[in-house]
C-alpha positions in Angstrom: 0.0 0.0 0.0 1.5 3.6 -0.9 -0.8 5.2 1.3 0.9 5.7 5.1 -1.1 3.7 7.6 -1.4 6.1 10.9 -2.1 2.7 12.8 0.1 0.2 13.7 -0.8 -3.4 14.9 -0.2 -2.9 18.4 -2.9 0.1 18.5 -5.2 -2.0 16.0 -8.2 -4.0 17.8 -8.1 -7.9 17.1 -11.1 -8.4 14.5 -13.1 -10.2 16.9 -12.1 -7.8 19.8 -13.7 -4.9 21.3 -14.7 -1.3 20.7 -18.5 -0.6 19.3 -17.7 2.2 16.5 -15.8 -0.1 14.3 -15.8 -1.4 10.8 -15.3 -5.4 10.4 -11.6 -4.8 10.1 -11.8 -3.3 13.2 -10.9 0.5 12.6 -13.0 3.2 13.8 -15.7 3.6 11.4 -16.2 7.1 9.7 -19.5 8.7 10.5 -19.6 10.2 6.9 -19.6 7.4 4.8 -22.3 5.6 7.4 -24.4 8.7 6.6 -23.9 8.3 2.7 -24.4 4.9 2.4 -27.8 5.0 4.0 -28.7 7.7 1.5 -27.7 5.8 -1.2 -29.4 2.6 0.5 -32.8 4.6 0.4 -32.2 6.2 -3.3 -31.4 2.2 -4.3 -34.8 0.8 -2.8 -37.0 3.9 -4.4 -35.1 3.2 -7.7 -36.0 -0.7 -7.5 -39.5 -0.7 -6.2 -41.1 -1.1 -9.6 -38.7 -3.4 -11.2 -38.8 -6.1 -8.1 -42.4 -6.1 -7.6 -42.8 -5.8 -12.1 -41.6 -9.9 -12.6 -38.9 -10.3 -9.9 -36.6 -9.5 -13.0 -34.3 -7.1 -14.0 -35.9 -4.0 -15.6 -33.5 -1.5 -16.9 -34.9 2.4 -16.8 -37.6 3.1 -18.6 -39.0 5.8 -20.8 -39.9 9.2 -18.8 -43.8 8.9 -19.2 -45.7 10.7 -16.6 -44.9 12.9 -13.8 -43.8 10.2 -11.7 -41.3 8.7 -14.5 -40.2 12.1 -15.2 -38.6 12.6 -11.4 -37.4 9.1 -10.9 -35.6 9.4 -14.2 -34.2 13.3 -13.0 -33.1 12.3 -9.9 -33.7 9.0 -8.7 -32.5 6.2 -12.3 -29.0 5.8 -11.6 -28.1 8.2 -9.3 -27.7 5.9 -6.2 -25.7 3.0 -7.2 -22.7 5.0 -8.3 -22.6 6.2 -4.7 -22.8 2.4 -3.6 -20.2 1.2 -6.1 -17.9 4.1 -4.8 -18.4 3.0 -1.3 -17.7 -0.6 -1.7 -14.2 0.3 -3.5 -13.7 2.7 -0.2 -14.3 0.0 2.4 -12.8 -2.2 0.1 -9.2 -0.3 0.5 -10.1 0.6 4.0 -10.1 -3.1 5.2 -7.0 -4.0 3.2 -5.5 -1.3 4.8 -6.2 -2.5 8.4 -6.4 -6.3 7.5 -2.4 -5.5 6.4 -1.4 -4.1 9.8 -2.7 -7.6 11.4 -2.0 -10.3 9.1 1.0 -11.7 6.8 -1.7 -12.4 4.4 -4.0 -9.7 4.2 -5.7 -10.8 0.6 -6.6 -13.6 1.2 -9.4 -12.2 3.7 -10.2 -10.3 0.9 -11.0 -13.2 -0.8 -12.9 -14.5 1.2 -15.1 -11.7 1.9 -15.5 -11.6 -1.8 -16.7 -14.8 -2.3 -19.0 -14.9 1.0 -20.7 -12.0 -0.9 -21.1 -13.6 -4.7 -22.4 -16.8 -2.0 -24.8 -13.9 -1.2 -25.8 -12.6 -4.4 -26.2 -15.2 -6.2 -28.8 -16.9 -3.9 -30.7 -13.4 -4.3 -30.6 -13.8 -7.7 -32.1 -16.8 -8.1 -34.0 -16.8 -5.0 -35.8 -13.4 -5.1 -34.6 -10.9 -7.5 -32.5 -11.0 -11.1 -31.6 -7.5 -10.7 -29.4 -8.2 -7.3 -26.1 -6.4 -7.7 -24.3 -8.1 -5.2 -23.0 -10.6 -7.2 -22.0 -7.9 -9.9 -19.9 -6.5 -7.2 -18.2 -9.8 -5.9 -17.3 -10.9 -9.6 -15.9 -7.2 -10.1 -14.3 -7.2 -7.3 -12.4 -10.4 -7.8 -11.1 -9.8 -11.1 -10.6 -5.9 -11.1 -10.3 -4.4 -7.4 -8.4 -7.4 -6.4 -5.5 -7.7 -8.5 -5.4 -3.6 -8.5 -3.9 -4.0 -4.7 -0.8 -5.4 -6.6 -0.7 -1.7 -8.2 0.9 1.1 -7.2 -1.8 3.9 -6.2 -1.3 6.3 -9.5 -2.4 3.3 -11.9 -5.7 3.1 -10.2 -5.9 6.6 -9.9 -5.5 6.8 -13.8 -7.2 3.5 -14.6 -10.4 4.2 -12.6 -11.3 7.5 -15.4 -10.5 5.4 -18.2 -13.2 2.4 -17.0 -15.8 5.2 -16.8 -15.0 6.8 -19.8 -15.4 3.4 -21.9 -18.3 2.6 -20.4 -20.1 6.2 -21.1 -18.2 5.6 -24.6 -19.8 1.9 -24.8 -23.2 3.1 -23.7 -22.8 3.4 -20.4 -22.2 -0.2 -19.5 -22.4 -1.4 -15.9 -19.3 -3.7 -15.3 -17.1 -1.0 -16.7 -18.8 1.7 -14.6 -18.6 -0.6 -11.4 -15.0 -1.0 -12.5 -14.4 2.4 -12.6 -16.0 3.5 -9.5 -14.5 0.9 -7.8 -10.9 1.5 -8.3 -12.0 5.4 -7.4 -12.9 4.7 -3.7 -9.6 2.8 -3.4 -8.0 5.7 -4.8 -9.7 7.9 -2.7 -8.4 5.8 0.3 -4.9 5.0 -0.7 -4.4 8.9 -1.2 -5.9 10.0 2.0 -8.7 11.8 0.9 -10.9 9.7 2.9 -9.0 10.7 6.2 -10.0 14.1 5.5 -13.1 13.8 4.2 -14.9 16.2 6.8 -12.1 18.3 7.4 -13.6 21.1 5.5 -16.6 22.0 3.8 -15.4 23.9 1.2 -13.7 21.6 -1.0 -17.5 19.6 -1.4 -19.3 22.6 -1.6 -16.9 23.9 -4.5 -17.0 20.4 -6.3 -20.8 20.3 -6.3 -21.2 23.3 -7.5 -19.5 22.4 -10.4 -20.8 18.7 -10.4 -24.5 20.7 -10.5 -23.4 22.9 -13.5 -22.2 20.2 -15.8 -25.0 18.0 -15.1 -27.4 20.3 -16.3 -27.0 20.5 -19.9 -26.7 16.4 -19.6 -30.1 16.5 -17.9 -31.4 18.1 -20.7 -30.5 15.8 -23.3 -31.5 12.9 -21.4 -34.9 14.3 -21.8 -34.3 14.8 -25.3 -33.2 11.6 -26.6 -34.9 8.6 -27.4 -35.1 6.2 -24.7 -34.1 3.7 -27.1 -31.1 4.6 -28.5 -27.7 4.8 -27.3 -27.4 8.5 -27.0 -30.7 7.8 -24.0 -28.2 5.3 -22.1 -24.7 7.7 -22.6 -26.7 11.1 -21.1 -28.2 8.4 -18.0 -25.4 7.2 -17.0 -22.9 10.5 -17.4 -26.2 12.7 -15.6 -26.3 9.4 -12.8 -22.4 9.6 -12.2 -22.6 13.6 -11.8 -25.8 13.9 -9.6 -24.9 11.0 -7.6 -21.5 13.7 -6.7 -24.2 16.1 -6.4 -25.4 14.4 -3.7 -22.6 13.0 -2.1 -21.1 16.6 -1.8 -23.8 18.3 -0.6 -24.2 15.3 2.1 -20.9 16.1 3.4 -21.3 20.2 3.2 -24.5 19.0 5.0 -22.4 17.1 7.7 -20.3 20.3 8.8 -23.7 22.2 10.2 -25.9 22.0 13.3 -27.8 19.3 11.4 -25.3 16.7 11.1 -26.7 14.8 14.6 -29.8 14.6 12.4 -28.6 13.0 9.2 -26.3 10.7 11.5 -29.6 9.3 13.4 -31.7 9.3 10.1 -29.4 7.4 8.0 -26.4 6.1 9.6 -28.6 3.6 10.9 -29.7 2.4 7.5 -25.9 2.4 6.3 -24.2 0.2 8.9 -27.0 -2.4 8.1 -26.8 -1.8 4.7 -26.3 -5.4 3.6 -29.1 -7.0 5.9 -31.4 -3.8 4.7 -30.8 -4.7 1.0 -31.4 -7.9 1.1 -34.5 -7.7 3.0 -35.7 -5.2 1.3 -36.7 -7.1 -1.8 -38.5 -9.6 0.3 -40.5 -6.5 2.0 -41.2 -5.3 -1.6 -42.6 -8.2 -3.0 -44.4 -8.6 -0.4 -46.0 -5.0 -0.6 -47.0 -5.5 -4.3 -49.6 -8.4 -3.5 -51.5 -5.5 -2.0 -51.3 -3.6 -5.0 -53.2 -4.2 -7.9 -52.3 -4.4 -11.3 -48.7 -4.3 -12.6 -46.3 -2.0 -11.5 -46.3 0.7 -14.3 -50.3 0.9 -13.8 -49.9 2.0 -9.7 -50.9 5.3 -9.1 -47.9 7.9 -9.0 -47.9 7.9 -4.8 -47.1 4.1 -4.4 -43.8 3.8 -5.1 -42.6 6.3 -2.8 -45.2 5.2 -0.1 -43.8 1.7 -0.4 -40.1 2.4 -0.1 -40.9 5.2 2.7 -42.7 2.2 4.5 -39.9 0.3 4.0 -37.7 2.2 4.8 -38.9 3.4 8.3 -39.5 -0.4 9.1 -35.9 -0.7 8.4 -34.6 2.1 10.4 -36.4 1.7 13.6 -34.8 -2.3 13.3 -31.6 -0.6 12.6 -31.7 1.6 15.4 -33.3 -0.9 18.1 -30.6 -4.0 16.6 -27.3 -1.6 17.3 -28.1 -0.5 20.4 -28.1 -4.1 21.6 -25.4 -5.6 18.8 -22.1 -4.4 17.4 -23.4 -5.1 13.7 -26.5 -6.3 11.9 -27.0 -10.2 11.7 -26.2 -10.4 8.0 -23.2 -7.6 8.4 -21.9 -10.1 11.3 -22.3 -13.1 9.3 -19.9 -11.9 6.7 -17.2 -10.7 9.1 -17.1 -14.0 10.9 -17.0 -15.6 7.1 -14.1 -12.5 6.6 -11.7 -13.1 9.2 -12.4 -17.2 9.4 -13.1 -16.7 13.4 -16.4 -15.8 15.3 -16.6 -12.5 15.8 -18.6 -10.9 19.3 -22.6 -9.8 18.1 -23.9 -8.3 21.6 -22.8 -5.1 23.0 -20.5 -5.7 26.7 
């Protein structure tokens, strides 16, 4: 690793030690990204509503029709999973990082935490939903973020551009994007950004300014173009990637007011169970749509966003009542045990 590790594995809890505000590697977790995973978490379930409950298939965006399509294709289609993809290349790094400081052989629990999740997607594909994108991320992960910890940090710094710009070039295609996105968190990480990621709130508010300025004419021509052709899927994508830094930098400008312990108790929640909330989210989906009549794209505008609200507040007060009691969700615990080969503590001391 190129990037300076301020820890050392004397100072380091054991992975199955103590402390309550860790990550599964055992660092202190970083409020922040808690805070903008949950967001993303609750932007992902309002863009999936329709396609899990349509066939239990994967439906890719449609057509702005109505009202309702016009906003979820402005600001909902595609504008959280970037945030996701970036997120799981951060932690990604982040637990490399730590796993390094405590073990002569810190990729092979990599590994394994990459295969525990494709384990994990691939029974939700074929279980419940053939839109799951866990098992996108585990396959990704395995044969691009991998082998990029052999790299020195500038080549994923420069490759990470170049896997988004082929896939906006390509029509914005999703492994490439993931690709990209991926090796940017780890960048992000192995540079140091992510140390001092609330250290000021001018360097967000200055890049999502300018995020917000160049996405606007992009807006526009996704309304424009035919849904059809590839033009539609290049101005979806390239508008997804720039709100979705819309949002994550106004998040963290956000973060640096009076209102951060309120974005901390609204969505951190939500992010540190982000794994057991996705999952179970599809199964509390389906199961709203057998109270809905018709097929999705007949529902009346308000039930999309009254079923992922419900879901979503089911989710957060389990969230909130399981941490006070546990370190980490069940699902989040099952995969750091499966991580770090040993049984890690669930219940708070």
């Amino acid at each position: 690793m190129h990037r300076e590790n301020p820890t050392s594995p004397a100072t380091l809890p054991r992975p199955g030690g103590t402390g309550h505000a860790t990550t599964s590697a055992g660092r202190p977790r970083i409020a922040a990204l808690d805070v903008v995973r949950g967001f993303a978490l609750c932007g992902i379930l309002l863009a999936n509503v329709q396609p899990i409950a349509a066939t239990g298939a994967f439906v890719a965006p449609s057509a702005p029709g109505g009202s309702e399509a016009v906003w979820l294709g402005l600001l909902v289609e595609q504008r959280f999973f970037p945030i996701f993809s970036l997120l799981f290349g951060v932690g990604f790094s982040l637990l490399l990082d730590s796993a390094a400081a405590r073990t002569a052989r810190p990729r092979v629990v990599l590994l394994r935490r990459l295969l525990v999740l494709l384990a994990l997607g691939v029974a939700h594909f074929v279980l419940l939903w053939q839109g799951d994108i866990l098992s996108t991320y585990a396959v990704v992960g395995l044969l691009v973020l991998l082998p990029s910890t052999w790299l020195p940090r500038l080549a994923v710094a420069a490759l990470a551009p170049a896997f988004v710009a082929l896939s906006l070039l390509v029509g914005g295609d999703r492994f490439a994007l993931i690709a990209g996105l991926f090796l940017l968190g780890s960048a992000l990480v192995r540079y140091g950004v992510i140390d001092r990621l609330e250290q000021s709130a001018r360097v967000p508010a200055t890049l999502g300014l300018v995020l917000a300025v160049a996405a606007a004419p992009v807006l526009w021509l996704q309304t424009r173009f035919d849904t059809a052709g590839r033009g539609f899927s290049i101005a979806l994508a390239g508008a997804g990637l720039l709100i979705a830094g819309v949002y994550v930098c106004a998040l963290l400008v956000v973060l640096r007011t009076p209102l951060r312990p309120v974005l901390r108790a609204v969505f951190a929640p939500l992010g540190r169970m982000a794994l057991t909330n996705y999952l179970s989210a599809t199964v509390l989906v389906l199961a709203a749509s057998r109270a809905l009549d018709g097929p999705p794209h007949t529902w009346p505008a308000s039930a999309v966003p009254l079923i992922a609200g419900g879901i979503l507040a089911v989710q957060w007060v389990w969230s909130t009542l399981w941490l006070r009691r546990y370190r980490q969700g069940p699902l989040e615990w099952l995969w750091r045990w499966a991580t770090w080969a040993r049984r890690p503590p669930l219940r708070r001391e």
